[in-house]
C-alpha positions in Angstrom: -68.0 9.8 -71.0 -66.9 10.6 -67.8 -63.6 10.1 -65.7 -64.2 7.8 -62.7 -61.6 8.7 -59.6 -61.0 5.5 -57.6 -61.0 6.0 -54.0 -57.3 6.0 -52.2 -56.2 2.8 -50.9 -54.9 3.0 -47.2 -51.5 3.8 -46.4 -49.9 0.9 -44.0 -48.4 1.7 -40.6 -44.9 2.6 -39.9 -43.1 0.2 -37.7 -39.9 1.9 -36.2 -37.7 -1.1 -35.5 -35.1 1.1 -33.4 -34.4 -0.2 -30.0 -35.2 2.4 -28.0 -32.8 4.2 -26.5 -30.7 3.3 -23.4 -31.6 4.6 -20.4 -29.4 4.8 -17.4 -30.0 3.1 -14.6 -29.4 4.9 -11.1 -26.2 3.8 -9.5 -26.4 1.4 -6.6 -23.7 2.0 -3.8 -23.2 -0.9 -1.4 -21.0 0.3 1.5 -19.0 -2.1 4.1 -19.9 -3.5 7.3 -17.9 -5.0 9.8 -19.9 -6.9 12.0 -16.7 -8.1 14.8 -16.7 -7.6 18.2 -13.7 -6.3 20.0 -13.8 -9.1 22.8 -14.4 -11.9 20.8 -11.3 -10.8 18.6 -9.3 -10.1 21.9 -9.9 -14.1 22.9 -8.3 -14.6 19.5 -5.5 -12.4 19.5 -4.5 -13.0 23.1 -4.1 -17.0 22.2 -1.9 -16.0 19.1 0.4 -14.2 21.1 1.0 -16.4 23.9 1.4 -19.2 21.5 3.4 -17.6 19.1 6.0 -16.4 22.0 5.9 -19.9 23.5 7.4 -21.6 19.8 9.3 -18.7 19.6 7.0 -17.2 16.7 7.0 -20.5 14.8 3.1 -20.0 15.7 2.8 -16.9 13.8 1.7 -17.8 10.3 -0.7 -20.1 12.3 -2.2 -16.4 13.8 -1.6 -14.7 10.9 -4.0 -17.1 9.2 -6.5 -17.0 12.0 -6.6 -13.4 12.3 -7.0 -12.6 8.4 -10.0 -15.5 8.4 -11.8 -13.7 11.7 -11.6 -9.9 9.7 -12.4 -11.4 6.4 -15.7 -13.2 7.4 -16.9 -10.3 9.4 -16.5 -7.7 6.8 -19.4 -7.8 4.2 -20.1 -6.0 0.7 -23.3 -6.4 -0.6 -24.6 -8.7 2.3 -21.9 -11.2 1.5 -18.4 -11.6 3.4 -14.9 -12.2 2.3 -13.0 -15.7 2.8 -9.5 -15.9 3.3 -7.7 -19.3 2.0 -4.1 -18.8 3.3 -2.2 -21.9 4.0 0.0 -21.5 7.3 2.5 -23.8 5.8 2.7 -21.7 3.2 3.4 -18.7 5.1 6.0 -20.3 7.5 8.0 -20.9 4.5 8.1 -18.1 2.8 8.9 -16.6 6.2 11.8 -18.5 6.6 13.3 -18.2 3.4 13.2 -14.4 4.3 14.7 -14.7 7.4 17.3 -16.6 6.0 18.6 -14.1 3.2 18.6 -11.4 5.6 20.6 -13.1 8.6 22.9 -13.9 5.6 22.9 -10.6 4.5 23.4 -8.9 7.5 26.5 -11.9 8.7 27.8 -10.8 5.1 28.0 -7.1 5.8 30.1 -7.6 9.4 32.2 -10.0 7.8 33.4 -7.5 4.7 33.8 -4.6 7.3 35.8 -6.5 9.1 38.1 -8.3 6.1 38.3 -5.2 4.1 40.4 -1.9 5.3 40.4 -0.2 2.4 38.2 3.2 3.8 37.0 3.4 -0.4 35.8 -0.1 -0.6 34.0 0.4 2.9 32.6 3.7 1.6 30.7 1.8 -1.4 29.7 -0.7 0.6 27.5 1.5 2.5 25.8 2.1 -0.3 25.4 -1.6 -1.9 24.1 -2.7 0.9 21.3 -0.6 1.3 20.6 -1.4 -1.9 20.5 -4.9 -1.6 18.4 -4.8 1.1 15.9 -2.4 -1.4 15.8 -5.2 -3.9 14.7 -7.5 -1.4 12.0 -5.7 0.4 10.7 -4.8 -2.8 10.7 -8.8 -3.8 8.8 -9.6 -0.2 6.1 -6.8 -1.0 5.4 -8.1 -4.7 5.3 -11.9 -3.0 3.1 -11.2 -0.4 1.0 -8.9 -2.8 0.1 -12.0 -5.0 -0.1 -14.3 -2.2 -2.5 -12.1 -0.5 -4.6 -11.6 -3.5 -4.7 -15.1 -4.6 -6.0 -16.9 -1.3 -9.1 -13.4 -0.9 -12.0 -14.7 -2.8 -15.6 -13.0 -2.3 -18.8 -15.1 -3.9 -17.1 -17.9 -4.7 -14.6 -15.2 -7.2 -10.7 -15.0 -6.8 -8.6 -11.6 -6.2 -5.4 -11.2 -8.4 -2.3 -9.1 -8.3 -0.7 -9.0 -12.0 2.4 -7.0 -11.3 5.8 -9.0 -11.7 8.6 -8.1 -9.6 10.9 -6.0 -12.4 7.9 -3.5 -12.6 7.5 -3.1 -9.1 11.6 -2.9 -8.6 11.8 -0.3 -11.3 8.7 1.5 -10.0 10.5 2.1 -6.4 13.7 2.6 -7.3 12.7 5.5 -10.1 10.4 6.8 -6.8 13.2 6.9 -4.3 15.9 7.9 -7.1 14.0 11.1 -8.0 12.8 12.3 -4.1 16.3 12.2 -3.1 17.4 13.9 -5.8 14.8 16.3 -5.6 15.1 16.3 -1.9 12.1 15.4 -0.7 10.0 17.1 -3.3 9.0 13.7 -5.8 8.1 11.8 -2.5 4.0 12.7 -2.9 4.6 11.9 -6.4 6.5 8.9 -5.2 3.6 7.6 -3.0 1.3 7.9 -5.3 2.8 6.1 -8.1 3.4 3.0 -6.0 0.3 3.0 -4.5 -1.1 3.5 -7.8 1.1 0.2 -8.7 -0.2 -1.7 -5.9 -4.5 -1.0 -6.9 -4.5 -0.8 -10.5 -2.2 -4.4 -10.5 -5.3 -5.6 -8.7 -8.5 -7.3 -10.0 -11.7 -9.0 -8.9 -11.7 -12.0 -11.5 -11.4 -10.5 -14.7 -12.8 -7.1 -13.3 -9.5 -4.3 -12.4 -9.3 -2.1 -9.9 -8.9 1.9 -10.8 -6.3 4.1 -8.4 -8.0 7.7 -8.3 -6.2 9.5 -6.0 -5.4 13.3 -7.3 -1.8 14.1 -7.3 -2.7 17.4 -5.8 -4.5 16.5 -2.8 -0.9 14.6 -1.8 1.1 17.7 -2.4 -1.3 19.9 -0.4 -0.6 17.7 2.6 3.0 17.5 1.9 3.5 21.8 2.0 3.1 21.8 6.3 6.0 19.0 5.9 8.5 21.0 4.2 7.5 24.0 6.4 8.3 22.1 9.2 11.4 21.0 8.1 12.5 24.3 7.4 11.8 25.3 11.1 13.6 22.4 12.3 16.8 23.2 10.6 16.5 26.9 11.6 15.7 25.8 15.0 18.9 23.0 15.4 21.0 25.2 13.1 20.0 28.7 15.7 22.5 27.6 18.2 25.7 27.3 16.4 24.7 30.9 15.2 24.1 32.6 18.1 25.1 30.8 21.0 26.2 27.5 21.8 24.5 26.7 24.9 23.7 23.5 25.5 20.8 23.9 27.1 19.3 26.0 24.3 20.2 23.1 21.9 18.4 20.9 24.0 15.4 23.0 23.7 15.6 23.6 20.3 15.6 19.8 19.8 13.0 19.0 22.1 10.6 21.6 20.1 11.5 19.8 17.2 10.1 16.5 17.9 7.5 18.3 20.1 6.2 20.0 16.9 7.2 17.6 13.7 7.0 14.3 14.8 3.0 14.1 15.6 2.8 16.5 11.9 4.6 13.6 10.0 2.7 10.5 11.9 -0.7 12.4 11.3 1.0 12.7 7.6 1.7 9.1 7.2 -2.1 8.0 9.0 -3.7 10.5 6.2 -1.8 9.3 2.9 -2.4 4.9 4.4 -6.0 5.9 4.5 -6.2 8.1 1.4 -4.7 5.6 -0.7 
């Protein structure tokens, strides 16, 4: 009796049921395009000011509004354009109210120099006042952050700006505390915080923005600043040294503005369009 081998049955497949794996997609960049033209804007902006001058600027959130719509619908992303929904109304009242507080404020500050004598009290005034007017500006900037950002839409979706005004309060005043302390040298540091502030505090619906700006780059433009500076004083303080000539103080102030004033605009135009 023999042994009979039965043939092997087949094996079945193997199904891998893993997703495949991801694979990226090549990054699409849309740039912007303004499509304005400078005459048809000039028709626009010509109106606003004569009308604006003739009620005595009570015609001005009226322009505002006109000229934010005319930039906003010429500038596209993606072959759509921006909208801007800002009510003039709106805007004159806010504007008012901040008129208000500082004709009060600055009425205030005669009066007290006037009613007080006392050289201590007018000493710490100088500072409070100053001060004052910090926490104001800072309140208008936060205001008119929001209000921007809420009346900006693009497709049909809102802009936002989520920073309250205590943030933004303690944000500047830690910034200006620690470049005057420092003298001068936390002010890139400064600039970049509270532009950083100002993006990041920003969103596209529920999308946020992202601040990138490198620390660095701000101080490298800032070194030709301090060296300037440094010239200046040894160029104003030269004459009390060596000779007291008037005519060689005049000089030595005119080379001063000749030489720092168009360093510090072009440092100004550079950080606005870096950040």
């Amino acid at each position: 009796m023999t042994d009979s081998i039965s043939p092997s049955s087949p094996q079945p497949p193997i199904i891998n049921l893993q997703p495949p794996p991801p694979t990226k997609s090549p990054q699409t960049v849309y740039p912007f395009t303004f499509t304005g033209d400078g005459k048809e804007y000039f028709r626009i902006w010509i109106v606003n000011c004569l009308l604006s001058i003739i009620t005595l600027g009570i015609y001005s959130p009226w322009a505002k509004v006109a000229r934010e719509q005319y930039f906003h619908r010429h500038l596209f992303f993606n072959q759509s354009s921006f909208e801007y929904h800002g009510n003039p109304k709106a805007i004159l009242k806010g504007r008012s109210i901040s008129v208000t507080i500082l004709i009060v404020l600055s009425c205030f500050q005669k009066f007290i120099k006037l009613a007080i004598t006392d050289p201590a009290v007018i000493i710490s005034l100088q500072f409070i006042f100053p001060i004052a007017y910090i926490f104001g500006w800072v309140y208008l900037v936060i205001k008119s952050l929001q209000f921007r950002a809420a009346n900006t839409s693009y497709r049909g979706v809102f802009f936002s700006f989520n920073a309250d005004y205590s943030e933004g309060l303690l944000q500047y005043l830690g910034g200006l505390f620690f470049s005057i302390f420092t003298l001068g040298l936390w002010s890139p540091r400064f600039i970049r915080d509270w532009n950083a502030l100002k993006i990041n505090n920003h969103s596209f619906g529920k999308t946020p923005f992202r601040y990138t700006l490198q620390l660095s780059s701000l101080y490298w433009l800032f070194i030709p600043i301090i060296a300037c500076m440094l010239a200046v004083g040894i160029l104003l303080a030269a004459p009390l040294f060596v000779n007291k000539d008037h005519i060689l103080a005049f000089i030595s102030g005119l080379l001063a503005c000749v030489f720092v004033l168009p360093v510090i605009g072009l440092f100004i135009v550079t950080v606005q369009s870096s950040c």
